[in-house]
C-alpha positions in Angstrom: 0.0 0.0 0.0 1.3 3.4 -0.8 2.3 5.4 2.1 3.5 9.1 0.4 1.1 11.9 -1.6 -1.3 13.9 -0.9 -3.6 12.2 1.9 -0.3 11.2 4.0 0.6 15.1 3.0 -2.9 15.9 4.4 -3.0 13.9 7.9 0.4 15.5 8.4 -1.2 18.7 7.9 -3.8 18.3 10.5 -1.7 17.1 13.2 0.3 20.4 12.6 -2.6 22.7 12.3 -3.8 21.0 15.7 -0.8 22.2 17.2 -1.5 25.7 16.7 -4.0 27.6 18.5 -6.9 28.7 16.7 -9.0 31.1 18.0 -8.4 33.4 20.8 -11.3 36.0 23.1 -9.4 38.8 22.9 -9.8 40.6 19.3 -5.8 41.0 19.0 -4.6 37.5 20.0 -7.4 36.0 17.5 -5.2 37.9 14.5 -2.3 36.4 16.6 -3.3 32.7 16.2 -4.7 33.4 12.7 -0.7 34.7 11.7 0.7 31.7 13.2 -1.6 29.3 10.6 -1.1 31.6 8.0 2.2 29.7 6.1 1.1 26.1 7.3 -2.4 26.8 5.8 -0.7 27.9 2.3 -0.3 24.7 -0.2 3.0 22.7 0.2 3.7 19.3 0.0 4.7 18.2 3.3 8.1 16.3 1.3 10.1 16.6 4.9 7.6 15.6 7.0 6.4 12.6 4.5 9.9 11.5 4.5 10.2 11.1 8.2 6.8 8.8 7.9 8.2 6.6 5.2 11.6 6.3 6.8 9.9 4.9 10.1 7.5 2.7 8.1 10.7 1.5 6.3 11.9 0.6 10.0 8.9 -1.1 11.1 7.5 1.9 13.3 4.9 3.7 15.2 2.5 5.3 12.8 1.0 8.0 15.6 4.3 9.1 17.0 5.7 9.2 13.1 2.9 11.8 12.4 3.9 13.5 15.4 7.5 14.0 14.6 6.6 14.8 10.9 4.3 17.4 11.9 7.1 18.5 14.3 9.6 19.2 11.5 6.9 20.8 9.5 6.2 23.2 12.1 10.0 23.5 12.1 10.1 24.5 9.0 7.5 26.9 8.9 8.7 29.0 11.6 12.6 28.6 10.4 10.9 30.4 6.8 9.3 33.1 8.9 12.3 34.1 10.5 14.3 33.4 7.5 12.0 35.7 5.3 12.5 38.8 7.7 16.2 38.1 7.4 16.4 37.9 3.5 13.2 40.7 3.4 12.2 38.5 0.9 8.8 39.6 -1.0 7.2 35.9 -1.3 6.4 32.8 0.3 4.4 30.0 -1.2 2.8 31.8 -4.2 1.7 34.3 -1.3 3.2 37.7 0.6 6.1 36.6 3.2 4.2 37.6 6.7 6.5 40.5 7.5 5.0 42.0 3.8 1.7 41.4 5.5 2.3 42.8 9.3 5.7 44.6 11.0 8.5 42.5 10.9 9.1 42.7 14.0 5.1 41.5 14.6 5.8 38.4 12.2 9.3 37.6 14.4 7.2 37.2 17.4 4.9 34.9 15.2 7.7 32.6 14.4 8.5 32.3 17.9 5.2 31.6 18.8 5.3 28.3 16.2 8.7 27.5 17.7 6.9 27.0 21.0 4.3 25.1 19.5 6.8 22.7 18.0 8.3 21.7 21.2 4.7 21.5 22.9 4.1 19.1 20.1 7.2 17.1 20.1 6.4 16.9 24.3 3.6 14.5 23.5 5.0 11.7 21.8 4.5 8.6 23.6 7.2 7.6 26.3 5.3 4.3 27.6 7.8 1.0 28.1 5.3 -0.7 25.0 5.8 1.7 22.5 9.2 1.3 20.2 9.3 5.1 20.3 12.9 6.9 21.5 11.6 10.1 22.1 14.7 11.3 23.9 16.1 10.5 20.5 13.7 12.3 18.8 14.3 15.6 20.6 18.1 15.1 20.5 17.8 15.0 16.8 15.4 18.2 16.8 18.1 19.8 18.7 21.2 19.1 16.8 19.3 19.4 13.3 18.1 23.4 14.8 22.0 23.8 15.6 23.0 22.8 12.4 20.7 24.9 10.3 21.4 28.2 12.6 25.5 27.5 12.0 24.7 27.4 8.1 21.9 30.9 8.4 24.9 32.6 10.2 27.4 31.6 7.2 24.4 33.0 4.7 24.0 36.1 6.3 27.2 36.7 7.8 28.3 36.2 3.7 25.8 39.4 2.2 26.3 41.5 6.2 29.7 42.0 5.5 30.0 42.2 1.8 31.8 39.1 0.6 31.8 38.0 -2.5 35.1 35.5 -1.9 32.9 33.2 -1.1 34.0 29.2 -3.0 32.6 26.6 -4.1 33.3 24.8 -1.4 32.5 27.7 1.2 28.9 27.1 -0.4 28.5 23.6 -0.1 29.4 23.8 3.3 26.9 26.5 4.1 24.3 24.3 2.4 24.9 21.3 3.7 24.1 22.8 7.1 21.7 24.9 6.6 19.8 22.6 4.4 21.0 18.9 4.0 20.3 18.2 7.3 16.8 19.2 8.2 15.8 18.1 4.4 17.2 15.1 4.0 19.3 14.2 7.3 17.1 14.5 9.9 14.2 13.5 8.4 15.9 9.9 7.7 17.4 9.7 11.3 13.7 10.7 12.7 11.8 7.4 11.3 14.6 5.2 12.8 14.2 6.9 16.2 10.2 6.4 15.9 10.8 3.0 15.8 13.4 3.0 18.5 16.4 1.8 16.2 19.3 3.6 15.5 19.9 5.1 12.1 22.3 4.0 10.1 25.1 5.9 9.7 24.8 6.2 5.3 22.0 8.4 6.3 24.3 11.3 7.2 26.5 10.6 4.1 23.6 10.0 1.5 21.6 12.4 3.0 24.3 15.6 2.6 24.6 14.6 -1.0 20.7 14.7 -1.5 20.2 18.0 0.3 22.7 19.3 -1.2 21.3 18.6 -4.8 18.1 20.0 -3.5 19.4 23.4 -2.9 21.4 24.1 -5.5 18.1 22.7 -7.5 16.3 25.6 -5.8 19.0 28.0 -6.5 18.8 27.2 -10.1 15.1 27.2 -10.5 15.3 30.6 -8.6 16.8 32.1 -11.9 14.2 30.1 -14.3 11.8 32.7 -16.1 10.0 29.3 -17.2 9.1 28.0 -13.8 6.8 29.5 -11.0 7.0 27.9 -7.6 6.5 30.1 -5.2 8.7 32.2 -4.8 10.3 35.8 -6.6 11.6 35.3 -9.6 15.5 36.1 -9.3 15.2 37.1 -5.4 18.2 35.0 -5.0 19.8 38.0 -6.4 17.8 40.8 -5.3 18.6 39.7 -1.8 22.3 39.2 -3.1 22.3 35.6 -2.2 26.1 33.7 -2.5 25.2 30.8 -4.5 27.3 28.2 -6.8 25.9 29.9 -9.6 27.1 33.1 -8.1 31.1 31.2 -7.3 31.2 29.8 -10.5 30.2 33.3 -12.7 32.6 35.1 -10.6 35.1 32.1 -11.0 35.0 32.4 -15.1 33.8 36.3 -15.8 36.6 38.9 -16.9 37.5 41.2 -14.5 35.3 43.8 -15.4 32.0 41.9 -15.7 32.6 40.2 -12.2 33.4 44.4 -10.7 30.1 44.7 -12.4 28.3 41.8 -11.1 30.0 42.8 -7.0 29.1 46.1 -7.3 25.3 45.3 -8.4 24.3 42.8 -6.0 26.4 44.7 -3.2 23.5 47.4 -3.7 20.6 47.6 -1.0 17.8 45.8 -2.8 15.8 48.4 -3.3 18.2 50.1 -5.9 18.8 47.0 -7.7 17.1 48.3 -11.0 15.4 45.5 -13.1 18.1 46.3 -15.7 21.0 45.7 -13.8 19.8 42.6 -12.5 19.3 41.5 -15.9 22.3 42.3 -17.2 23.9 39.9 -14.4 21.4 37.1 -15.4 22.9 37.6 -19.2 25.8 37.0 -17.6 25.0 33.7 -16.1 23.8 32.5 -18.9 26.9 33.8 -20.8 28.9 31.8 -18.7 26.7 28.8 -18.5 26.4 29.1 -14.2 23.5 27.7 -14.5 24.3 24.6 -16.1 27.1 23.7 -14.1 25.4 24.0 -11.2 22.5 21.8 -12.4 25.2 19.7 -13.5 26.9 19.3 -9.9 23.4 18.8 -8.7 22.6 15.7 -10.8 26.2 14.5 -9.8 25.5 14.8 -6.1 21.8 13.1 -6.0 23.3 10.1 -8.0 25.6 9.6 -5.7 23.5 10.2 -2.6 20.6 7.8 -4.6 23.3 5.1 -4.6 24.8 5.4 -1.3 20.7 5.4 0.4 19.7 2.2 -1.9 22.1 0.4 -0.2 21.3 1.2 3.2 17.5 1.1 2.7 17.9 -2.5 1.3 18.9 -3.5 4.7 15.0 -2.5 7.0 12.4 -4.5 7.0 9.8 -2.5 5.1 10.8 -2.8 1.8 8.0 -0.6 0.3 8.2 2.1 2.6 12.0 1.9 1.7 10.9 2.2 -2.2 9.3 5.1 -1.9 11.7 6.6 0.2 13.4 6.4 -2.6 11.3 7.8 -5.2 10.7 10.9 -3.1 13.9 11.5 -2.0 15.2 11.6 -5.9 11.7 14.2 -6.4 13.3 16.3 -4.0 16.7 16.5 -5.9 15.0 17.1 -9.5 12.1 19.1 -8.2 10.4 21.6 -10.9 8.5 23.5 -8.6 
């Protein structure tokens, strides 16, 4: 029976929705619980939180505390994007306005707080009982280290644009990306199942799981820059928000030295006086230099390998259709086109 789509997507969604108040006497604190459903109640697909399901179904365990933890890491997620939209001031957020487009920044900060609460208030409630496989110190041990992780790799991202870098290698990215992203996308997620089922994870999830997320962010940076693809957020934003990306190493890697002075000094500007016309002339450039293919290129490199290193490791639990489809999303994630 298949586990993954849109009605496991769907009873994720509830348990996270449940988590979150909803409804409040006073006038003010109603709008307050309304803001804090107002990205988990835009359309998303869950992939994180469907992936921690599958992993424990591949493991042989507990259904109810799976969709706890799944929800957990969606919540994660959710107020992580809050926080990381006021940081970026980034314009959009699942075909919608980012919250802090919507109320004060400072209004939508407290709001992500608020769902970091509710995350730990949910992850509090998974089942502890002697008959229940569950490790939930596990669980929250995980949820701790994946948080730590992700914060390290923010700091490197904004630390990069703060103090005007543009030094930044190909190898300073991937390192940024695997923390900030790899882990709580991929990582985690994989680690999570085998801890709902009180197992340990094995330790290719780490490996394979870096590669994947890895190939999933530099998918997003790439569809970022596609004029042919809408999915959700600004078109070029990566830019406007001056965003050090592998594209962004391997342009400044290959341009002359006047087009990469030209490219530094554009993106150094505050994003509101990043004309539309400068911005394009650095996406000619891109193409020019084909940044955008090599980076694709690396992508497709990385979740091959990652795909080959998990299929080995999967092969090894006892649910071997849970461990399929594992699979197949996992290799979605990487080759995404929305």
């Amino acid at each position: 029976m298949r586990r993954s789509g849109p009605e496991l997507a769907e009873r994720i969604r509830r348990v996270l929705l449940a988590a979150l108040p909803d409804g409040h006497e006073h006038p003010e604190l109603e709008r307050f619980a309304r803001l804090q459903r107002v990205y988990p109640e835009r359309p998303g697909k869950t992939l994180r939180g469907q992936l921690v399901v599958l992993s424990s179904a591949a493991h042989d365990g507990d259904m109810d505390a799976a969709l706890v933890t799944a929800a957990g890491l969606e919540l994660f997620q959710n107020w992580v994007l809050v926080h990381d939209d006021i940081e970026d001031d980034s314009e959009q957020r699942r075909g919608g306005p980012a919250l802090h487009r919507m109320v004060a920044p400072a209004v939508a900060l407290n709001v992500g707080d608020a769902m970091h609460v509710a995350m730990w208030r949910l992850l509090l409630t998974l089942p502890t009982a002697a008959d229940r496989p569950v490790d939930r110190e596990a669980v929250l041990r995980e949820f701790l280290w994946m948080i730590d992780r992700t914060a390290e790799g923010q700091h490197l991202d904004l630390s990069w644009v703060a103090d005007g870098r543009f030094d930044i290698s190909e190898d300073d990215y991937l390192t940024m990306v695997t923390l900030k992203t790899a882990y709580y996308t991929v990582v985690s997620p994989l680690r999570l199942g085998a801890a709902c089922a009180g197992r340990p994870p094995s330790p290719v999830f780490t490996e394979a799981g870096r590669d994947l997320g890895v190939a999933f962010q530099i998918r997003d940076d790439v569809l970022n820059l596609r004029r042919d693809v809408a999915y959700g957020k600004e078109f070029a934003g990566d830019l406007y928000e001056g965003k050090r990306t592998l594209i962004l190493a391997h342009l400044l890697a290959h341009a002359s030295a006047d087009e990469a002075a030209e490219v530094r000094e554009v993106l150094a500007r505050p994003r509101d006086a990043k004309q539309p016309e400068a911005i394009e002339r650095v996406l000619a450039a891109i193409e020019r230099h084909g940044s955008l293919d090599y980076a694709q290129t690396l992508a497709e490199a990385r979740a091959r390998r990652g795909l080959e290193r998990l299929h080995d490791a999967l092969a090894e639990l006892p649910g071997a259709d849970a461990a399929l489809e594992i699979e197949e999303l996992v290799r979605s994630l990487a080759a995404r086109t929305v």
